[in-house]
C-alpha positions in Angstrom: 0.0 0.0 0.0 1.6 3.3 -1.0 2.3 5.5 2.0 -0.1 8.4 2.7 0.6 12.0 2.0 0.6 14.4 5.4 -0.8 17.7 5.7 2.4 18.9 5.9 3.0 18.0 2.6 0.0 18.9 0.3 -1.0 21.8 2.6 -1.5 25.5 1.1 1.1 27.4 3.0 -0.1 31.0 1.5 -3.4 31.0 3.9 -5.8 33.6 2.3 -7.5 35.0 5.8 -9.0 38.2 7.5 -8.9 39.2 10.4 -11.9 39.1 13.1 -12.4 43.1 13.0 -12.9 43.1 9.7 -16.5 43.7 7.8 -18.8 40.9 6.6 -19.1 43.2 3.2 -15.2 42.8 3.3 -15.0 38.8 3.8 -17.4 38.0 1.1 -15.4 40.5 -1.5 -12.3 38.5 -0.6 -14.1 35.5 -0.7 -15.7 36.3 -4.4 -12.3 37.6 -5.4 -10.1 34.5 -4.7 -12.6 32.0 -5.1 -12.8 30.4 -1.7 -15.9 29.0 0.3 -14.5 29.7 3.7 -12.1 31.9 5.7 -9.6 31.2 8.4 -10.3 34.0 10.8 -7.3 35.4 12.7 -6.7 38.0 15.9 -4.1 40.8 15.9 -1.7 38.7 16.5 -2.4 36.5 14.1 -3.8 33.6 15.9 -7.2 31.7 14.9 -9.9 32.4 16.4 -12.8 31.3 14.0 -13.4 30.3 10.3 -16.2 32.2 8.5 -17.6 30.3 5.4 -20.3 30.5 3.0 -22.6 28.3 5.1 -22.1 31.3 7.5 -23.8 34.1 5.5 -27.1 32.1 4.2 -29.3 33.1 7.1 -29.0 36.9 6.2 -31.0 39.4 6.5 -30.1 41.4 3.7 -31.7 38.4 1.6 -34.5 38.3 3.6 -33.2 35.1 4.4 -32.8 35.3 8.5 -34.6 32.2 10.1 -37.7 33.1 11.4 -39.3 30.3 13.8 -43.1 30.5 15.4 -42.8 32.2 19.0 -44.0 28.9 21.1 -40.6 27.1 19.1 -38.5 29.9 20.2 -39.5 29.6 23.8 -38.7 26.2 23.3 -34.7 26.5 21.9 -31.6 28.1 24.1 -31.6 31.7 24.1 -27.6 30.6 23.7 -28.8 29.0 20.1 -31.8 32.3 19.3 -28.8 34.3 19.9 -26.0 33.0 17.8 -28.6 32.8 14.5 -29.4 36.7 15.6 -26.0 37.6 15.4 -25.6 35.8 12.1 -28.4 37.0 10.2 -27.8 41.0 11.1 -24.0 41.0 12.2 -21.8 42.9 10.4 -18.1 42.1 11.7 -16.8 38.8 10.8 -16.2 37.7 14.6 -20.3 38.3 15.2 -20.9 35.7 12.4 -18.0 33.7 12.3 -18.2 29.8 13.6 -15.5 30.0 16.2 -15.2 26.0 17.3 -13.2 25.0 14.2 -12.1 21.8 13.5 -8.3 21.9 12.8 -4.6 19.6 12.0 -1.8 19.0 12.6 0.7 19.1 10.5 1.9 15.3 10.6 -2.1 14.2 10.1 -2.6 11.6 7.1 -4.5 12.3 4.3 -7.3 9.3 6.2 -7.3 11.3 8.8 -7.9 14.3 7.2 -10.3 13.4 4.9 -12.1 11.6 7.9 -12.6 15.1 9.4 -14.2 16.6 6.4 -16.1 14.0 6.2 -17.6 13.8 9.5 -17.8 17.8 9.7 -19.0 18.3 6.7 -16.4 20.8 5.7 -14.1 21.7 3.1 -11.0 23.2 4.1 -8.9 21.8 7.6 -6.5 24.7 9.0 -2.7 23.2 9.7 -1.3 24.6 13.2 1.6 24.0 15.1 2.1 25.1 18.4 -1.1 27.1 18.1 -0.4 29.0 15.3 -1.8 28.3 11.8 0.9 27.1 9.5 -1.4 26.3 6.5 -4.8 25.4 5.1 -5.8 21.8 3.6 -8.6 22.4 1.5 -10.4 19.7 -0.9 -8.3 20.6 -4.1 -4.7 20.1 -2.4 -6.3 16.2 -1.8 -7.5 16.7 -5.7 -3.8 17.2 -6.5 -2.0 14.6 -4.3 -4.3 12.0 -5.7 -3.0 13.4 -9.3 -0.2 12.9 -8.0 -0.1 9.6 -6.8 -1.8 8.8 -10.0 0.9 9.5 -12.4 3.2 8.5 -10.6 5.6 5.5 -12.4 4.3 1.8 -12.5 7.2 -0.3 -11.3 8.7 -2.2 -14.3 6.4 -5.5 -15.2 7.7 -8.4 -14.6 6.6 -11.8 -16.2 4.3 -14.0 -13.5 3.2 -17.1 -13.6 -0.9 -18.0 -14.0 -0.8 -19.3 -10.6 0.7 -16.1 -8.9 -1.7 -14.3 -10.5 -4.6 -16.4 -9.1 -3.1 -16.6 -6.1 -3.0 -13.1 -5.8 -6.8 -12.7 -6.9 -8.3 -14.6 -4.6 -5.9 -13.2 -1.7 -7.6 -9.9 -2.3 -11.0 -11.2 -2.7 -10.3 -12.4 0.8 -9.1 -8.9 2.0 -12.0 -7.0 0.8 -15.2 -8.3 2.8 -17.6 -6.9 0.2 -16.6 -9.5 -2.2 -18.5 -13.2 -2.1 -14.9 -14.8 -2.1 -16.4 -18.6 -1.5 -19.5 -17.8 -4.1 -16.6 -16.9 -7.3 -14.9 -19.6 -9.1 -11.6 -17.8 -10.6 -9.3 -19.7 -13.7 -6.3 -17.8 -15.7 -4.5 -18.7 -18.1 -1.7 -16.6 -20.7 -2.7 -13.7 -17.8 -6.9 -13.5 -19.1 -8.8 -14.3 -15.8 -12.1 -16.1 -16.1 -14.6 -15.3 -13.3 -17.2 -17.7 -12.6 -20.2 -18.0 -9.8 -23.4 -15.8 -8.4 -23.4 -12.7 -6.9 -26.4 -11.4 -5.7 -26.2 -7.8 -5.6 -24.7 -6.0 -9.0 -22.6 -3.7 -7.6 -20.6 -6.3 -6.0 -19.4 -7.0 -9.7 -17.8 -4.0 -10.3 -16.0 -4.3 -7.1 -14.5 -8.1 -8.0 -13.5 -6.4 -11.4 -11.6 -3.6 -9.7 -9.8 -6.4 -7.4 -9.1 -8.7 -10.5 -7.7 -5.6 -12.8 -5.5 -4.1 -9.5 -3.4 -7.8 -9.9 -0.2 -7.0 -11.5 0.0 -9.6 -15.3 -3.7 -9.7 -15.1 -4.2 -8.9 -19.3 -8.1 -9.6 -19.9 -11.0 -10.3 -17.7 -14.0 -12.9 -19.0 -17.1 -12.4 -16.4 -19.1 -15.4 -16.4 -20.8 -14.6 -13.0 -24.9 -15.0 -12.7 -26.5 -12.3 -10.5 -29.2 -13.9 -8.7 -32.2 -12.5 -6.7 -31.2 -13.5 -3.3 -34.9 -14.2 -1.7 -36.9 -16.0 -4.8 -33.0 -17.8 -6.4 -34.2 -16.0 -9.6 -31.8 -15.4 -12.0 -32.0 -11.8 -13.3 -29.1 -11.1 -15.2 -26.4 -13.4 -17.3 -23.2 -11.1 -18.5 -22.4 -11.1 -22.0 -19.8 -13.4 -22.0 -17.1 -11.6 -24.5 -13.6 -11.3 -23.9 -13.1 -7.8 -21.9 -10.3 -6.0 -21.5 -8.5 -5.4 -18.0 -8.3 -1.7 -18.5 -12.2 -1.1 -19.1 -15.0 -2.0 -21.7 -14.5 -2.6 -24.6 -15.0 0.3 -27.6 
């Protein structure tokens, strides 16, 4: 498995920002003008202190936009929560709308770990700090670039393998990947072309056994003889055309 890229390393070290004085009017200029969705937020020293992003500035009053909620809800929610979606809808410094618990790196954190985060926050761009202060920005497009990366980077030289490594191989992986019916596919190869053989019962787990079988290093063709079967009534619903098909995609 290749190693993973750190923030360190695919990080945007020119951090666009603006500080939390600044005006609302100005953070959305800035924002427009270099094309970002969100906005590190920093003191006068320089430290961060909040991130302002375009999630930030729906609820707006100037769009007529503010969240407006039946009086016998609002008696129901925190004046803590009435207040904070106030100040958002008719602030008009960046620290009166800004979300101030933001989600940050550091700078040896792995590319899982950072995508993890976006994922589960729902967010686009991570900050990098050390020692407290922000060292750089991670945002979607610097993962876009490291995956380009890894992507052209050079194949190690092919080397000629045997039928049996390469089968031995295949069925090794469909073992790794629980997803895959290992003990349901039948798998032959021979001069490199795999033949795939057996039922699956969902489609989608045939693309998944195709991505294994191509991944093998010498694999050269791919025949798919595998049924898909409707697992309640045993019905078969779908026979694959069972033409030669290249490891590298459909044929043309």
């Amino acid at each position: 498995m290749r190693a993973q890229p750190l923030a360190r390393e695919i990080m945007s070290r020119q951090v666009v920002g603006i500080r939390a004085d600044a005006t609302v009017a100005q953070a959305i200029d800035l924002m427009l003008d270099r094309r970002l969705s969100a906005l590190p937020v920093t003191d006068g020293e320089g430290g961060l202190v909040g991130i302002v992003s375009e999630g930030d500035l729906l609820r707006r009053s100037e769009l007529g936009t503010e969240r407006e909620r039946p009086r016998w809800l609002q008696y129901l929610l925190s004046p803590g929560r009435l207040s904070a979606e106030y100040a958002r809808a008719y602030g008009k410094r960046v620290d009166e709308v800004m979300t101030r618990e933001v989600v940050t790196v550091g700078e040896e954190a792995s590319a899982a770990e950072i995508v993890a985060l976006m994922e589960r926050h729902r967010i686009k761009r991570l900050p990098v700090t050390s020692a407290g202060r922000m060292v750089g920005i991670v945002a979607r497009a610097d993962l876009m670039r490291a995956l380009a990366d890894a992507m052209r980077a050079p194949a190690p030289p092919a080397t000629p393998r045997s039928d049996a490594d390469i089968r031995r191989d295949i069925l090794a992986e469909f073992v790794r990947v629980p997803c895959i019916p290992a003990a349901q596919i039948a798998v032959a190869v021979r001069d490199g072309v795999v033949d795939l053989a057996g039922a699956l019962t969902d489609e989608r787990e045939r693309g998944a056994v195709h991505v294994a079988v191509e991944g093998v290093p010498g694999v050269t063709g791919l025949h798919d003889h595998m049924i898909l079967i409707e697992p309640l009534s045993g019905e078969i619903i779908f026979v694959p055309d069972e033409a030669p098909r290249p490891a590298d995609g459909p044929a043309p």
